[in-house]
C-alpha positions in Angstrom: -0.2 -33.6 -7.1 1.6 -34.6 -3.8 -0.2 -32.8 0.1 3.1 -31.0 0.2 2.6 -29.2 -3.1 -1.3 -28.6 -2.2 -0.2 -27.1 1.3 2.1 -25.0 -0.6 -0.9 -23.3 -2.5 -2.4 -22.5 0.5 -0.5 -19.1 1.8 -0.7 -18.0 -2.0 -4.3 -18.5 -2.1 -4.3 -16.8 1.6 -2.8 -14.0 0.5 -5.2 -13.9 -2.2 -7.9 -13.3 -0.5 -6.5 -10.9 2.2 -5.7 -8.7 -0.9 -9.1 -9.2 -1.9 -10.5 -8.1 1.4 -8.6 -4.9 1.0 -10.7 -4.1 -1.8 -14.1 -5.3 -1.4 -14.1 -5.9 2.6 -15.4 -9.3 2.2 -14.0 -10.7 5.7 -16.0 -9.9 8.7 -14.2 -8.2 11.7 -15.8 -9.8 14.9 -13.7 -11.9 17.0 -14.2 -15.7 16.0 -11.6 -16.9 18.9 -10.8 -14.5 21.8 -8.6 -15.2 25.2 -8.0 -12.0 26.9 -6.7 -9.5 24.6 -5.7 -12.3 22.1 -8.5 -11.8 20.1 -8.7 -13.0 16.3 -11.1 -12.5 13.7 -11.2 -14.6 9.9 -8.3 -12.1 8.4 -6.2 -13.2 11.6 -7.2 -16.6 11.1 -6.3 -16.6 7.6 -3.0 -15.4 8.1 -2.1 -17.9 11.1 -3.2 -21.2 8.3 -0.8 -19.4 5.6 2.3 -19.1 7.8 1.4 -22.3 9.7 1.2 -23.8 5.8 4.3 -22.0 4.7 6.4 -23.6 7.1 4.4 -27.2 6.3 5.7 -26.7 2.8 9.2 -25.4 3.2 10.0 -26.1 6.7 11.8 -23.1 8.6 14.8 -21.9 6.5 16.1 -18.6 7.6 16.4 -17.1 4.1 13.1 -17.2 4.1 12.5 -14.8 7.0 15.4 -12.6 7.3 13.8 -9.7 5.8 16.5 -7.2 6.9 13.7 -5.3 8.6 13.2 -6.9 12.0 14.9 -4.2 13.7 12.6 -1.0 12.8 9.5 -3.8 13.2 10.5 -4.6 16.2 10.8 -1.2 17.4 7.3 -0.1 16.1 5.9 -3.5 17.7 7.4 -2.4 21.0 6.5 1.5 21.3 3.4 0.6 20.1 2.6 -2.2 23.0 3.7 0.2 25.4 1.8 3.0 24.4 -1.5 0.2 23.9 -0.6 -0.9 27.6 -0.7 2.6 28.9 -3.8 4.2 27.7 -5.7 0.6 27.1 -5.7 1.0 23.1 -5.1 -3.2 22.0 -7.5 -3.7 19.3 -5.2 -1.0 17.1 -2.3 -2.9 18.4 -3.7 -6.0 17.5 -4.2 -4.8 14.0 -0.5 -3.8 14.0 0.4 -7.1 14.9 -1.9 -8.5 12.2 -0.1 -6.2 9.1 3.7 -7.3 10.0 2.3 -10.9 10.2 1.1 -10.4 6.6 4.5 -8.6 6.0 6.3 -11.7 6.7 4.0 -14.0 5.0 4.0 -12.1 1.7 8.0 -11.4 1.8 8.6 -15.5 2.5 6.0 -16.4 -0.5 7.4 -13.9 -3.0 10.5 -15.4 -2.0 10.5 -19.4 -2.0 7.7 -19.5 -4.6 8.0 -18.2 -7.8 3.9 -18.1 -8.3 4.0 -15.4 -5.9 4.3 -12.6 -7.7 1.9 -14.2 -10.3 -1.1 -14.1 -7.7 -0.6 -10.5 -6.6 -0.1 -9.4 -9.7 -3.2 -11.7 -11.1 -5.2 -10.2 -7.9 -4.0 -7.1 -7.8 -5.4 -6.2 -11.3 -8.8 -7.7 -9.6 -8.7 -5.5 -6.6 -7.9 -2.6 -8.4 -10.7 -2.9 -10.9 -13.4 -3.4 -8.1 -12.4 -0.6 -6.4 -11.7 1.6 -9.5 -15.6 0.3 -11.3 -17.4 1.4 -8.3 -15.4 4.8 -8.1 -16.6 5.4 -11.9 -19.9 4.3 -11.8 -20.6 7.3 -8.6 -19.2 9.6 -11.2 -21.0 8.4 -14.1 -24.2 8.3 -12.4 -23.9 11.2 -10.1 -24.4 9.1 -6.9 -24.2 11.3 -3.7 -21.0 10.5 -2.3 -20.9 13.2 -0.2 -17.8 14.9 -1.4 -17.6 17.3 -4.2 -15.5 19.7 -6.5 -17.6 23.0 -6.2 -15.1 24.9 -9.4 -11.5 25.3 -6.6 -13.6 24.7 -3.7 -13.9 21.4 -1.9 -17.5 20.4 -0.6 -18.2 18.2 1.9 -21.5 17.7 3.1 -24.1 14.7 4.4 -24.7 12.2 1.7 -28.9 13.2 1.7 -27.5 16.7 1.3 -28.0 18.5 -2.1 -24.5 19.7 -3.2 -24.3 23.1 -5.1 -25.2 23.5 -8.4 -22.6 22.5 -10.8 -20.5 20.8 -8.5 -19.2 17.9 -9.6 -19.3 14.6 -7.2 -15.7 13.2 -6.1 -15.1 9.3 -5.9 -14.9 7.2 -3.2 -15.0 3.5 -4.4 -15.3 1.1 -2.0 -13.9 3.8 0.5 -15.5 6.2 2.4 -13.6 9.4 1.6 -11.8 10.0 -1.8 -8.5 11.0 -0.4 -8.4 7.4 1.1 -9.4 5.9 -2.3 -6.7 7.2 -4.0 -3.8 6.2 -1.3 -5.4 3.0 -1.8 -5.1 3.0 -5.8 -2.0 4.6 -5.7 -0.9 1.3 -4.0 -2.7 -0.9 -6.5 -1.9 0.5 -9.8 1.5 -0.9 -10.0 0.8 -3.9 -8.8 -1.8 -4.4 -11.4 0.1 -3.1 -13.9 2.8 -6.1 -13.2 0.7 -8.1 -15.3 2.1 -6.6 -18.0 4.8 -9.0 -18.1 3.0 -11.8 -18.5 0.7 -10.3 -22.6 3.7 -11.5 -24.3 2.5 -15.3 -23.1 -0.8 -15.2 -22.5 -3.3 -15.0 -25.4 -6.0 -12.2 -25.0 -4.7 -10.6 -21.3 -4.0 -7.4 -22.7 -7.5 -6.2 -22.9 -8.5 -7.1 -19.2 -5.1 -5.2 -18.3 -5.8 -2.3 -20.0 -9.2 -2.3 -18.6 -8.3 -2.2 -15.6 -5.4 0.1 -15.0 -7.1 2.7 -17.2 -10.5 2.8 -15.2 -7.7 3.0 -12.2 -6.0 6.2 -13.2 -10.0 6.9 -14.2 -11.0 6.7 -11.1 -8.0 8.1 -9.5 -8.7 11.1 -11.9 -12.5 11.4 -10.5 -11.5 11.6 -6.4 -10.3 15.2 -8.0 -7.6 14.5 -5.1 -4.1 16.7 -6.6 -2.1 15.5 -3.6 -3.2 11.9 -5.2 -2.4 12.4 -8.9 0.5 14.5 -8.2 2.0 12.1 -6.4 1.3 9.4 -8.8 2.8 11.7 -11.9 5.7 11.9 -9.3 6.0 8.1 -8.9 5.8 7.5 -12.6 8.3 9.5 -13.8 11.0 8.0 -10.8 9.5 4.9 -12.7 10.4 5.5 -16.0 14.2 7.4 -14.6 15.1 4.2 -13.2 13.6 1.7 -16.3 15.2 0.8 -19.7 12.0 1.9 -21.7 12.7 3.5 -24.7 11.9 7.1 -25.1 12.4 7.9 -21.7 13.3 11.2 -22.3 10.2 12.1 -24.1 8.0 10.0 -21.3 9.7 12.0 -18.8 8.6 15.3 -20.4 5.0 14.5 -21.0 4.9 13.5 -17.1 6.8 16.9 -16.1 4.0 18.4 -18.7 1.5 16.7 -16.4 3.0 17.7 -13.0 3.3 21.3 -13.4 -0.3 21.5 -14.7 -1.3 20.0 -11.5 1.3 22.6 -9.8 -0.1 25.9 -11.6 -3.6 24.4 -10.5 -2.8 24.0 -7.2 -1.4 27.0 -7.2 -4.2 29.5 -8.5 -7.2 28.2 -6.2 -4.7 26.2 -3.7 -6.3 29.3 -1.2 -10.1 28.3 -1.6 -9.5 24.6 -1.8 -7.6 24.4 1.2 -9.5 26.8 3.4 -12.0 24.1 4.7 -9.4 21.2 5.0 -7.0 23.2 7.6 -4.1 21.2 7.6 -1.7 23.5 9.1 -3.6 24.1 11.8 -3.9 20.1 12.5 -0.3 19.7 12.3 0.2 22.7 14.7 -1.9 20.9 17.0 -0.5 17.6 16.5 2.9 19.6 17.7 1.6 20.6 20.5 0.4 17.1 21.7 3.5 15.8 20.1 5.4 18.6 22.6 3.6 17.3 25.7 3.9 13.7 25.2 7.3 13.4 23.1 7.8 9.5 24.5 4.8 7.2 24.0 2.1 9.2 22.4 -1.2 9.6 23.3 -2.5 6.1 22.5 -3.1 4.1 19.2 -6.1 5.8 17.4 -6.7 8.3 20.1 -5.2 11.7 18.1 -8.6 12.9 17.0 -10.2 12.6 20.1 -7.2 14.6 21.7 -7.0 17.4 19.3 -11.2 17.7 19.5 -10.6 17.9 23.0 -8.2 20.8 22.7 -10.2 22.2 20.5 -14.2 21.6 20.1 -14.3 23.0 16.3 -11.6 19.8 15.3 -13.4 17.0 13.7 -10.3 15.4 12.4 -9.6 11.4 13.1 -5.7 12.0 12.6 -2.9 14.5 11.7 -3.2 13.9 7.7 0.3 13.0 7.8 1.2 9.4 7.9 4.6 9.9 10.6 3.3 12.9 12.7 -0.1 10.8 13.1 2.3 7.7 14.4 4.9 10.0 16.4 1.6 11.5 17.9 -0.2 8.4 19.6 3.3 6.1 19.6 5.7 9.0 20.2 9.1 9.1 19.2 10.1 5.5 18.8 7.0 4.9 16.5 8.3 8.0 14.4 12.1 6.9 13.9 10.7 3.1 13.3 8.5 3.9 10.5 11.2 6.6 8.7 14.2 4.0 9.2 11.1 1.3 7.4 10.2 3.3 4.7 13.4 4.8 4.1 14.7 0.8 3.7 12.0 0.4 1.6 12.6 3.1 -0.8 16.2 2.2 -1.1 16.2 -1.3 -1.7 13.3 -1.0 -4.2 15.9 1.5 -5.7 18.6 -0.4 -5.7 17.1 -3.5 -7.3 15.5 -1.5 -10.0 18.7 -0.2 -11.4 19.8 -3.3 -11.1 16.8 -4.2 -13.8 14.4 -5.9 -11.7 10.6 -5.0 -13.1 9.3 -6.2 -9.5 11.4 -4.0 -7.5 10.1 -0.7 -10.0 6.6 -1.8 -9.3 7.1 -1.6 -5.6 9.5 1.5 -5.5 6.2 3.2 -7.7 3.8 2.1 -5.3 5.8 3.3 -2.2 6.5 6.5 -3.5 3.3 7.4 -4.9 1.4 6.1 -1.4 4.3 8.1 0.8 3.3 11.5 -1.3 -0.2 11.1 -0.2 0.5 9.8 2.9 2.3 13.7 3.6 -0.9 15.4 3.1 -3.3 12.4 4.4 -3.3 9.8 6.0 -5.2 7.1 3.8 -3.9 3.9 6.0 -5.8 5.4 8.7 -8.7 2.8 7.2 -7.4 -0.7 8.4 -7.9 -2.0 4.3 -5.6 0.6 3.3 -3.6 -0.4 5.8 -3.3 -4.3 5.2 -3.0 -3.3 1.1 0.4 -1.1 2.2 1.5 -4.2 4.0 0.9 -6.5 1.3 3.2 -4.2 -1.2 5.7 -3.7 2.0 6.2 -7.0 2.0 6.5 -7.8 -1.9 8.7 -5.4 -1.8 11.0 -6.2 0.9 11.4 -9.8 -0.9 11.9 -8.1 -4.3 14.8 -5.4 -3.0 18.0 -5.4 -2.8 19.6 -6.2 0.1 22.2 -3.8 1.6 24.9 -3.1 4.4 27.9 -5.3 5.7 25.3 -7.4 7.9 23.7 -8.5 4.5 26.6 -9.3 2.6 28.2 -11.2 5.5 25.6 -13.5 5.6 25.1 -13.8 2.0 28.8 -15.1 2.4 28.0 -17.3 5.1 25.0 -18.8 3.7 27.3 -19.7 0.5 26.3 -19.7 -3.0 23.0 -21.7 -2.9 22.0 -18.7 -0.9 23.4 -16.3 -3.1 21.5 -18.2 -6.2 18.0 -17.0 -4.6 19.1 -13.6 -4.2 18.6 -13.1 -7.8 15.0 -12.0 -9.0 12.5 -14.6 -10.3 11.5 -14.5 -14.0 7.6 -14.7 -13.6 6.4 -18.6 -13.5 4.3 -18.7 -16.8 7.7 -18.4 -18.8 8.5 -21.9 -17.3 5.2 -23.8 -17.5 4.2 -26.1 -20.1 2.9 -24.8 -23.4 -0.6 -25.0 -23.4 -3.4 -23.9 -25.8 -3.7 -20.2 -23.7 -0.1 -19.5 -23.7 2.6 -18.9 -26.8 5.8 -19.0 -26.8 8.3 -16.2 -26.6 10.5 -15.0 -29.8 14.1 -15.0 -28.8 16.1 -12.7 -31.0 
């Protein structure tokens, strides 16, 4: 094996590991090398060796870093400096810095190397399952997580606390709050369940795949979060619209089934388990410091210390909305960034998944199931959350459709070499070597 094809290996392995760290929070956070407000810790690191090793490996060819998303990036990136500038907020900038870096590295792997979407889907599975483990073991066990499901009524109360009797403990996982566990596992679900592709090939994967995603739904079951698992029913049944599985029409109506159980839950004690969570009174108040500082916000990360100041009885961190949280502290820049990226996002998964691509329906199941929770919470308001949803951005830009005049006049430009990697990747396994682990397919 040649140093070019070893440096190769390295952003996969990179990205790896960063997924990993999402999960488990195995990478420390202080600063290993720091000048100024430059200040980078191992995650950082990491992420400078895999694009440094990228462009080793495959030198710097355009196609594989024209995402078609530099403009709303860019526009985030520069709201978001100002605002950091103005009230003195950099280490959440520099995280925001740190999640489009991994953005680009994960689009630019998924596209030049067909391993790619092997490794997230391989670690992906693996992240999900730790997180999804320790969630059922706190249920099984009745560890004090702090949260609980008193009947229609959530609890929260310290961890030494004893919780009512009868109540039943929610999951948290790895997390610290199970609303933000299950953002995070809606995220990691589909990507785990990509490995589906590869149990026609690879003797004896099923089991560890079936493992895993069904302690995930487990466990997203057990953080007794609605907003979570209707959201996920939500996401699964655009899924299975947009797929060629058969019996969709039956799959469809046991998910409907699902969905307006959830609903007619909701709705009969949707009074007593909201009364202690108040989130129309947050997003009132978000308004009104929205209202009085409409053009950069009131900082990176500083919300909850705004609205507590407003109003001593607040103990809320952010607006449990992911775009009013953003338009709050990055004002109205930050807000039309991040609707022009996810809006991208969503259509461009769309597109390529009617086209047939089983990569594109992963990530158009992961967006939409993390953007439904992410209108009643804001689970990537925990930086692992965070770096997970720019892990799936990314392997989702790459695996999308490209759109628009600008995109099909370079597609013309660039010729048909160019328009050869446009089209989706079968997964790698199918082209390796038979070995004694992997069996060949049946063509009809």
């Amino acid at each position: 094996m040649s140093i070019r094809s070893r440096i190769a290996d390295l952003p996969v392995l990179v990205i790896g590991v960063l997924l990993l760290s999402t999960a488990a929070d195995i990478l420390p956070n202080d600063t290993i090398v720091g000048v100024g407000e430059v200040q980078l810790n191992l995650a950082r690191l990491l992420a400078l060796v895999g694009l440094g090793a990228f462009v080793a490996a495959h030198g710097l060819r355009a196609d594989h870093w024209r995402t078609g998303y530099a403009l709303p990036l860019l526009l985030l990136l520069g709201v978001a400096l100002y605002s950091s500038h103005k009230y003195g907020t950099y280490p959440r900038y520099r995280f925001l810095v740190e999640g489009v870096a991994v953005f680009y590295l994960v689009f630019a792997v998924v596209r030049a190397q067909r391993e790619g979407r092997d490794v997230l889907a391989t670690v992906g599975l693996i992240a999900l399952s730790v997180a999804a483990l320790a969630a059922v073991a706190q249920v099984a066990q009745g560890v004090h997580t702090g949260f609980y499901r008193d009947g229609c009524t959530p609890v929260t109360l310290t961890p030494a606390a004893t919780p009512p009797s009868g109540s039943l403990p929610r999951a948290t996982g790895t997390f610290s709050n199970p609303n933000v566990l299950g953002g995070y596992l809606l995220l990691l679900l589909p990507l785990g369940a990509m490995a589906w592709a590869y149990v026609a090939r690879v003797r004896g994967i099923w089991p560890a795949l079936a493992l895993g995603c069904g302690f995930g739904f487990l466990a997203l079951v057990f953080t007794f979060s609605r907003a979570a698992i209707l959201a996920s029913l939500v996401a699964i049944g655009v899924g299975i619209l947009v797929s060629d599985v058969r019996y969709r029409r039956w799959l469809l109506l046991v998910v409907a089934a699902g969905g307006a159980a959830i609903a007619v839950l909701a709705g009969v004690c949707g009074s007593d388990a909201t009364a202690t969570y108040g989130r129309a009174e947050e997003w009132q108040a978000t308004i009104d410091v929205i209202r009085d500082n409409p053009l950069w916000g009131v900082g990176l990360g500083r919300l909850g210390a705004v609205l507590q100041a407003q109003d001593p009885q607040s103990s809320a961190r952010h607006a449990h909305n992911l775009f009013l949280t953003w338009w709050a502290e990055a004002g109205t820049g930050a807000l039309i960034a991040w609707v022009w990226l996810y809006l991208l996002l969503l259509w461009r998964s769309l597109r390529a998944a009617l086209r047939g691509s089983a990569a594109a329906r992963t990530a158009l199941v992961a967006l939409l199931g993390f953007l439904g929770i992410s209108m009643l919470d804001h689970p990537a308001n925990t930086d692992r959350v965070a770096l997970a949803f720019w892990i799936v951005a990314g392997f989702a830009a790459a695996c999308g459709e490209p759109g628009g005049w600008l995109a099909a006049r370079l597609r013309r430009r660039a010729g048909p070499e160019h328009a050869a990697t446009a089209v989706e990747h079968a997964p790698s396994l199918a082209d390796r070597p038979r070995s004694g682990n992997v069996r060949p397919v049946r063509r009809p």
